[in-house]
C-alpha positions as CSV (number, residue, x, y, z in Angstrom):
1,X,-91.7,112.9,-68.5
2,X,-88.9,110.5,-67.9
3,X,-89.7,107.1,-65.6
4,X,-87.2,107.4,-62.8
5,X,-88.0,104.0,-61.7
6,X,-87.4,102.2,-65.3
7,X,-85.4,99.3,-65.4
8,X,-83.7,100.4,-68.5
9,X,-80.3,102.3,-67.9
10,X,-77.8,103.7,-70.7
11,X,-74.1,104.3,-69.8
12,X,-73.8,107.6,-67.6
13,X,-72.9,110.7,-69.1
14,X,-71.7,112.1,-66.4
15,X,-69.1,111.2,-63.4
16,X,-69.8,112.1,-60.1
17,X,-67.0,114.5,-59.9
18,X,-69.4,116.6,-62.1
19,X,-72.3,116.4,-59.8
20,X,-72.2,119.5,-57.3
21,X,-73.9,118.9,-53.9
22,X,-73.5,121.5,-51.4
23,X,-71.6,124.8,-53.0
24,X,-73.1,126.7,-55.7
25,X,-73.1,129.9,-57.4
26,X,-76.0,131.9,-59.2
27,X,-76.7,135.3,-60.1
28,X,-78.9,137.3,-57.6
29,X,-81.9,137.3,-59.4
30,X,-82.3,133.6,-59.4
31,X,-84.0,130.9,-56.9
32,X,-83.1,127.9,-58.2
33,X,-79.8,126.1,-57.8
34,X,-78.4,122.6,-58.5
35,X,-79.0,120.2,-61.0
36,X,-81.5,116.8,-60.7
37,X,-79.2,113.7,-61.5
38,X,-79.8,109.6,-61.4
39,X,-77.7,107.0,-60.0
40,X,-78.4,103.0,-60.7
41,X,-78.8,100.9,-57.5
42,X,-76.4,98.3,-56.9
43,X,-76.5,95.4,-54.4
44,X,-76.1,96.4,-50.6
45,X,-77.4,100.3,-51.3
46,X,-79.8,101.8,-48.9
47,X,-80.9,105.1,-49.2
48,X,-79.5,106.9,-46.2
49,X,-76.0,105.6,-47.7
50,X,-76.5,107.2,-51.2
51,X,-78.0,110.1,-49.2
52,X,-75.1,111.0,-47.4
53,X,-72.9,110.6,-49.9
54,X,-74.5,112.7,-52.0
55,X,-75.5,115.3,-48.9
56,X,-78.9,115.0,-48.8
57,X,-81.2,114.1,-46.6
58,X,-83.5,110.6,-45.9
59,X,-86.4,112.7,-46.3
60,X,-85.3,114.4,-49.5
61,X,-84.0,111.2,-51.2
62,X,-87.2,109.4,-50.0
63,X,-89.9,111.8,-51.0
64,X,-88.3,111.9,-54.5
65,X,-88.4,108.4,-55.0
66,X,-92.0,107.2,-53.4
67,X,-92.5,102.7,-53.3
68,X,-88.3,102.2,-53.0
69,X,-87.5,100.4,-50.2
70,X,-85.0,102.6,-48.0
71,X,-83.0,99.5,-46.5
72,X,-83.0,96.9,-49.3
73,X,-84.2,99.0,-52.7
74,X,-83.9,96.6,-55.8
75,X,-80.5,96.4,-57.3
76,X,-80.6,98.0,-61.2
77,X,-83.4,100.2,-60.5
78,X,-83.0,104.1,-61.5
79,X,-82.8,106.5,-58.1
80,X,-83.4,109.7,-58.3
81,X,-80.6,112.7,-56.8
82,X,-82.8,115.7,-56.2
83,X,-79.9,117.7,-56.1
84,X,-81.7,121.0,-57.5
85,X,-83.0,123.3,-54.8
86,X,-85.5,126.3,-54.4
87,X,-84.2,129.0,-52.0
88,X,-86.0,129.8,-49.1
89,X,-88.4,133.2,-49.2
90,X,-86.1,135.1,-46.4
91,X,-83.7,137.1,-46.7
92,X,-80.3,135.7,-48.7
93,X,-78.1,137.0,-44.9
94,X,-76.1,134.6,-43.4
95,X,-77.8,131.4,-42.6
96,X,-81.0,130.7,-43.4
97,X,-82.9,127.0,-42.4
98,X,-85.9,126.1,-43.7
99,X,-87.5,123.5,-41.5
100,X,-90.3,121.8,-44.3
101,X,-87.3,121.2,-46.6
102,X,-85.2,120.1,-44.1
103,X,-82.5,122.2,-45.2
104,X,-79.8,124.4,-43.9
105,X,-78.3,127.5,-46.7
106,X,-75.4,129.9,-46.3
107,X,-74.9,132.9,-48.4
108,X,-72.3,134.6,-48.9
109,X,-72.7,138.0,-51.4
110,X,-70.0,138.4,-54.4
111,X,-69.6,141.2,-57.1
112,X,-72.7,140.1,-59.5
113,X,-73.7,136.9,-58.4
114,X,-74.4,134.9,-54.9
115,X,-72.3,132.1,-53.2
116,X,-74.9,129.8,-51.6
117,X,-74.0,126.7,-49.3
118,X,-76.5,124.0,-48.4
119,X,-76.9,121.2,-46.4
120,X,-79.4,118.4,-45.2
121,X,-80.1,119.0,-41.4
122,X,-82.6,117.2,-39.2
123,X,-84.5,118.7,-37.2
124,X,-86.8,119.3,-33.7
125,X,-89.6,116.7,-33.0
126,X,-93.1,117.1,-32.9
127,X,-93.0,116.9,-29.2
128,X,-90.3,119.3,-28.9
129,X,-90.3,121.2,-32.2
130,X,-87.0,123.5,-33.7
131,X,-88.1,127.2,-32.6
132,X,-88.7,130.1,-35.8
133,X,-87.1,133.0,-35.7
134,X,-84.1,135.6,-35.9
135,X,-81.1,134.6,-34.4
136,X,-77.7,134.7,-34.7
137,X,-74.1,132.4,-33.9
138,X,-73.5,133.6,-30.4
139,X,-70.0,131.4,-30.2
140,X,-68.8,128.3,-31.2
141,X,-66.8,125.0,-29.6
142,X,-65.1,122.4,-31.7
143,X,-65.4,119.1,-29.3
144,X,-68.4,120.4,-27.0
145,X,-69.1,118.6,-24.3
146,X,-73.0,117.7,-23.7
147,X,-74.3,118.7,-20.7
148,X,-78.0,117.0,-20.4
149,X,-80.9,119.4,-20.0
150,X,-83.1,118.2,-17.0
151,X,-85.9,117.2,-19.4
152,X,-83.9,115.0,-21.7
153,X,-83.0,113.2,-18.5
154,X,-86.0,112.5,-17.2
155,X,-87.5,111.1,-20.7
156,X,-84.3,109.0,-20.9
157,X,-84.9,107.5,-17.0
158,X,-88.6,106.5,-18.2
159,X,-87.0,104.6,-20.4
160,X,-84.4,102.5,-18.5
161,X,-81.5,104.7,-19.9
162,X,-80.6,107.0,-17.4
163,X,-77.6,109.7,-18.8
164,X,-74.9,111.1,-16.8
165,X,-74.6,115.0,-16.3
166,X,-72.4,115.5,-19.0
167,X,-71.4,113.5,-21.8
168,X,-67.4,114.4,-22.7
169,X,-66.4,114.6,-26.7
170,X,-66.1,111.3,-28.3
171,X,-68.2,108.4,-29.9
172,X,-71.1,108.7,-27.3
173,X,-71.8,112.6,-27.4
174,X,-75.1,113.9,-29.6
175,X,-73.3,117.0,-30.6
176,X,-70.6,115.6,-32.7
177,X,-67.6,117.2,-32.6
178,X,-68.7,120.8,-33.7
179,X,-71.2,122.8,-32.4
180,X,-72.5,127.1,-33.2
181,X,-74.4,127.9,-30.3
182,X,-77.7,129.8,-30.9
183,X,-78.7,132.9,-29.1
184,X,-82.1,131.4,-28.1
185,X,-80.9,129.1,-25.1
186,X,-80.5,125.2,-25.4
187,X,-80.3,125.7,-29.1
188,X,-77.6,124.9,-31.3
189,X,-76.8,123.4,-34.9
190,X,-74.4,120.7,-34.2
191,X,-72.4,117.3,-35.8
192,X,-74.1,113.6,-34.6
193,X,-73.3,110.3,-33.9
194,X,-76.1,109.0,-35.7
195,X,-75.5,110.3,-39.4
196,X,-78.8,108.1,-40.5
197,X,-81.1,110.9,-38.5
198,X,-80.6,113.5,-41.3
199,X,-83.5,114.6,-43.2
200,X,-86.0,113.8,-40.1
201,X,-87.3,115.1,-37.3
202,X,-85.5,113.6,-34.4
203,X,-83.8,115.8,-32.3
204,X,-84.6,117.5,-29.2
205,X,-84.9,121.0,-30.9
206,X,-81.6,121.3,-32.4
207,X,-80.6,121.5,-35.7
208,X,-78.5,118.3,-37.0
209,X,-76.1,117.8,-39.7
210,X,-73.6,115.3,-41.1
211,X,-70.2,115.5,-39.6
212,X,-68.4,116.3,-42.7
213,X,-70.7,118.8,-43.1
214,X,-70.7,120.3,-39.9
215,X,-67.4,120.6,-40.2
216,X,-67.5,122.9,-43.1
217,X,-70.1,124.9,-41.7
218,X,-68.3,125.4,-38.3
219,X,-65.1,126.6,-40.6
220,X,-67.1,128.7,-42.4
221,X,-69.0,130.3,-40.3
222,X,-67.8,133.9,-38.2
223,X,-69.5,134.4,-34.3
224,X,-73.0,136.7,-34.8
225,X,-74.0,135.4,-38.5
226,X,-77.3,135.8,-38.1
227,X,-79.7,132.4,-38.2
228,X,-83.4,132.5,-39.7
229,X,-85.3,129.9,-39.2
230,X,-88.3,130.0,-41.5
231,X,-91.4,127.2,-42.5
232,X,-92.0,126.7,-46.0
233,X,-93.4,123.6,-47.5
234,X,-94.4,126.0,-51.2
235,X,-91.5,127.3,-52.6
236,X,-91.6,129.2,-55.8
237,X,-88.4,130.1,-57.2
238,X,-86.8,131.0,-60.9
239,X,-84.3,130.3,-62.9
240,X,-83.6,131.6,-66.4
241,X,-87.0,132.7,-67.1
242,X,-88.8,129.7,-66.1
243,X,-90.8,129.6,-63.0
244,X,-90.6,126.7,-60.6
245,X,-92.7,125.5,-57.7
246,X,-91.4,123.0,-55.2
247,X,-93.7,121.7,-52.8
248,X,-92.7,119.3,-49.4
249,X,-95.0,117.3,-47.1
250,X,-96.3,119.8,-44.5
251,X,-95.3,119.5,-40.9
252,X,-97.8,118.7,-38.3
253,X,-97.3,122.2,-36.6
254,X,-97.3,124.0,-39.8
255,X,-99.4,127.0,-40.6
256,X,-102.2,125.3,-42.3
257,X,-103.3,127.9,-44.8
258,X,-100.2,127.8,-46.9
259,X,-101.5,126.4,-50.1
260,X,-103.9,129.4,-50.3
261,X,-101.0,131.8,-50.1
262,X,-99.3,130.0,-52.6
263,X,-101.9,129.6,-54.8
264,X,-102.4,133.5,-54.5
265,X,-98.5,134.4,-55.3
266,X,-98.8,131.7,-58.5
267,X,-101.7,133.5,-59.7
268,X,-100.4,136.7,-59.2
269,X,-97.4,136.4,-61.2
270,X,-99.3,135.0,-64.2
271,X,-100.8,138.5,-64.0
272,X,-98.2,141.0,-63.5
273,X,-96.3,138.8,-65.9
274,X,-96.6,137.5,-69.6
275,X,-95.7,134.0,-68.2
276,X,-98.4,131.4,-68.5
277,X,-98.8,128.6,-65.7
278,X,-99.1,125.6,-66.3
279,X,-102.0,124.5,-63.7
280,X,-102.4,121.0,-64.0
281,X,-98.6,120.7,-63.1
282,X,-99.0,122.8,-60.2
283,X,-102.1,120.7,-59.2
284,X,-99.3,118.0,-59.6
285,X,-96.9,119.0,-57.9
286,X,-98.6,119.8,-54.7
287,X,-100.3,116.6,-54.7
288,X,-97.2,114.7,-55.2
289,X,-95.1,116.5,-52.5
290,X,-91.7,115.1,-54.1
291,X,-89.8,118.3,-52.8
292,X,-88.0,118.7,-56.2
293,X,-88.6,122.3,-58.5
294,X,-90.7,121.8,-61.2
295,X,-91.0,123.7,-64.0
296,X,-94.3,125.4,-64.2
297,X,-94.6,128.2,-66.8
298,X,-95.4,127.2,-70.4
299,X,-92.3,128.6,-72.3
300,X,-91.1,125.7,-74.7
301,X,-87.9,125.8,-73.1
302,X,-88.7,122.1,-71.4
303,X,-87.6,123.4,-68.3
304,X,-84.3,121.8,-66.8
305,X,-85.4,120.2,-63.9
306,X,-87.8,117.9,-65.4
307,X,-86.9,114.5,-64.9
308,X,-86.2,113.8,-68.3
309,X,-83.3,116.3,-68.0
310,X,-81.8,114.6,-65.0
311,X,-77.8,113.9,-65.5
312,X,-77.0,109.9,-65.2
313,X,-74.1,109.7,-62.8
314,X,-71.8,106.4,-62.8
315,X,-72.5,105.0,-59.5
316,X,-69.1,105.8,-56.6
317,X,-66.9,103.2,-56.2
318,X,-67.4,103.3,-52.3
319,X,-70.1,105.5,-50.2
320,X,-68.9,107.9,-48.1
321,X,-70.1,106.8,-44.4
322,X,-71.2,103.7,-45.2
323,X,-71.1,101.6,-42.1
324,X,-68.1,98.9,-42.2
325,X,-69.0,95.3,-40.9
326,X,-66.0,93.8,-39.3
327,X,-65.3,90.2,-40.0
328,X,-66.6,87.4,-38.4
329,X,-64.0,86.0,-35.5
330,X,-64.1,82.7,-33.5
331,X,-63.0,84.9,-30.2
332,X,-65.7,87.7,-30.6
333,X,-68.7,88.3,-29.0
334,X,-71.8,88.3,-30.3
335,X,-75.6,89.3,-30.4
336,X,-78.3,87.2,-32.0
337,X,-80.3,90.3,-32.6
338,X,-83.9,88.5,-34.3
339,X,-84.7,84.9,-36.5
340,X,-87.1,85.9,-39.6
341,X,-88.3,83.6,-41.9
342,X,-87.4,85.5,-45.6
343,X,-84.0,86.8,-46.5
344,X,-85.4,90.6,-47.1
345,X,-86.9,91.0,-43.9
346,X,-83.6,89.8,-42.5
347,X,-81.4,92.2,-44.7
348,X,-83.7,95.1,-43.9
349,X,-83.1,94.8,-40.1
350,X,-79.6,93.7,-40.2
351,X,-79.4,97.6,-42.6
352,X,-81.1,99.1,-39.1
353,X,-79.2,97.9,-36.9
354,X,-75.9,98.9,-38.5
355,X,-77.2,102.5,-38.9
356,X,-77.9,103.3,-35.3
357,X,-75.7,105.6,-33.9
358,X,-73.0,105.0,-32.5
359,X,-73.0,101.8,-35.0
360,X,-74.0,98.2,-34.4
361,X,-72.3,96.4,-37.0
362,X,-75.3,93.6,-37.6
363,X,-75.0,90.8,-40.8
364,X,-77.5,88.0,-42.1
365,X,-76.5,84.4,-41.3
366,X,-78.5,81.7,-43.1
367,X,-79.5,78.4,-41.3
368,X,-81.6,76.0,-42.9
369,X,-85.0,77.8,-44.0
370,X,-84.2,80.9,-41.4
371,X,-82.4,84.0,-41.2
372,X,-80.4,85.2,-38.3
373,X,-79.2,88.4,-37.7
374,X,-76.1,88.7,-35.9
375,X,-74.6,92.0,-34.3
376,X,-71.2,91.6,-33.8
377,X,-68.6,91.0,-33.2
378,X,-67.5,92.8,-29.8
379,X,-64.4,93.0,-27.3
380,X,-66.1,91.4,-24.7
381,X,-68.8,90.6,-22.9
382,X,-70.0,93.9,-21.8
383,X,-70.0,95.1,-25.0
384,X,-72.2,92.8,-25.9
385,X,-74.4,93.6,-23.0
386,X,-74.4,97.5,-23.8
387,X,-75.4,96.1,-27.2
388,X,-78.6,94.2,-26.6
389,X,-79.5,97.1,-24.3
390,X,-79.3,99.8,-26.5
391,X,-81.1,97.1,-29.3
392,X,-84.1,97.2,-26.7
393,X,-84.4,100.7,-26.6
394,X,-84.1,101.9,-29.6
395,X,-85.5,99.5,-31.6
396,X,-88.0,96.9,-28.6
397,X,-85.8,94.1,-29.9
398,X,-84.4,91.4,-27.6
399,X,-80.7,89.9,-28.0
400,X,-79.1,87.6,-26.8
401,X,-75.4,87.2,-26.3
402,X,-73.6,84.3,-27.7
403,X,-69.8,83.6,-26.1
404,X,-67.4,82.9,-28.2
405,X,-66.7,79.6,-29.4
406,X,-63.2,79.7,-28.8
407,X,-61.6,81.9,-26.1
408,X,-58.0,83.4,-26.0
């Protein structure tokens, strides 16, 4: 199999143009969509960058690439797209979101094959968990206003960061500017203002996506689609007369007998079938939890969704949401956000900082054998002020605001 992580890199053969993400087509029979692909690092990537850009989710680019650093991975190193998918076990009716993958897909039946439309979502916290179920669209609101349940309110007051009733469309609203509403009450998949939440759990109970692709989900989608909302972590799918078997970490409230059912189904198609399993790469695969389909069945095809048969993409000339850092202006307002000693530990923070949402554009400032990083710049003082505040809740760090050194 193929290092991913190799510092050794030949000249794409592919350009990214080539590289589907979200829409695919298959025939009915299958389970497998997509195609794996690599991508070489280049200075200033993080990982929630590349994943957005390539509409996937922190979790799912993570997982697939275990001991890189999501803020400040190495420049030249070999990352890993797992843009190949196993479809959820549910009926292929609508929409159908599978919480363990972290994953939101759309079907849409044609003559002889399937139209299938997938996104990264996050998802409902351990403390308040995404319900499971049947549901359906019960109407929709292009810029919905958020109107604070009680409970949200009170965690947010504990806090220090009390919320008004209602928070109107624009930069500061949760939702985004799309939003289906859910038959189950207080539920909804919606847009966000904090893009680098994708692929984990962090919502209230909602299902998040990226706001380009909420967008297309919210045009695409008709009132009363129905909405299943299933927990898999095994997924067995195939493709072309190979079988797969894609395995995700298991969420804390997850049924906790699922391997054994797996491990049942996998044994039973090795006997209704003249397929032969490969066990040791199941045994792999389930240990490894990289959330990418593997090819299981010995057939001396190779399988294509080893790593070895990943496509090499040239890397984008620009990433799609990648947070902009103004320049630096003698008039502006500033935050000195934290001093570290090393230049990583400064980069990593300053990569934080400018992916909370709504963005806090932060930068690394050397002075003699320390690092400062610098939020900034603002209007004005107070929002500068806002600034620091929201840098002490979210992330327990304490700013301080620097005047300008020259005013108007």
């Amino acid at each position: 199999m193929t290092e991913i992580h190799s510092t050794s890199w030949q000249a794409p053969d592919h350009p990214e143009g080539q590289i589907e993400s979200n829409h695919f087509v298959t025939a009915k029979g299958d389970d497998v969509i997509g195609q794996l692909a690599t991508i070489r690092l280049e200075n200033g990537d993080t990982l929630p960058d590349l994943a957005r850009h390539f509409s996937l989710g922190l979790n799912q680019i993570s997982a697939a690439n275990p001991g890189v650093d999501i803020w400040v991975p190495d420049a030249g190193e070999n990352l890993l797209l797992p843009l190949s998918f196993t479809l959820p076990d549910a009926l292929r009716k609508g929409i159908v979101i599978n919480l363990a993958a972290m994953r939101l897909f759309q079907f849409k039946e044609e003559a002889k094959s399937l139209a299938v439309t997938t996104y990264p979502i996050g998802i409902g916290s351990t403390e308040r968990p995404t319900p499971m179920g049947q549901m359906f669209v019960e109407r929709k609101m292009a810029l919905p206003t958020w109107y604070v349940p009680a409970s949200i309110a009170a965690d947010h007051r504990k806090k220090g960061d009390p919320l008004p009733e209602k928070v109107p469309p624009g930069p500061d609203n949760p939702l985004g500017e799309y939003a289906l509403y859910l038959n189950t009450p207080s539920y909804l998949i919606h847009g966000t203002n904090k893009p680098a939440s994708i692929g984990l759990r962090a919502t209230n109970g909602c299902i998040r996506l990226y706001p380009e692709d909420v967008k297309q989900l919210f045009e695409g989608t008709a009132v009363n689609t129905p909405v299943s909302i299933v927990d898999q972590p095994y997924l067995i799918g195939h493709r072309d007369g190979v079988v797969y078997l894609e395995v995700h970490p298991r969420l804390e409230d997850s049924e906790a007998d699922g391997i054994e059912k797996i491990y049942a189904r996998l044994k039973s198609i090795e006997k209704k079938s003249a397929l032969r399993l490969d066990w040791k790469k199941v045994e792999k695969t389930v240990a490894e939890s990289r959330g990418i389909p593997v090819p299981i069945s010995v057939t001396g095809q190779g399988g294509q969704e080893s790593e070895g048969h990943a496509v090499k993409i040239a890397h984008p000339d620009s990433l799609y949401g990648r947070p902009e850092i103004p320049e630096l202006k003698t008039e502006g307002w500033y935050v000195l956000a934290a001093v570290l000693p090393d230049e990583t530990s400064a980069a990593r923070l300053s990569a934080i900082i400018n992916h909370q949402g709504p963005p806090i554009p932060a930068r690394v400032l050397p002075k003699k054998d320390r690092y400062r990083v610098i939020a900034g710049p603002f209007e004005d003082a107070g929002k500068a002020k806002k600034a620091v505040k929201r840098l002490k809740i979210d992330l327990e760090l304490d700013g301080i605001v620097i005047e300008p050194s020259r005013k108007k």
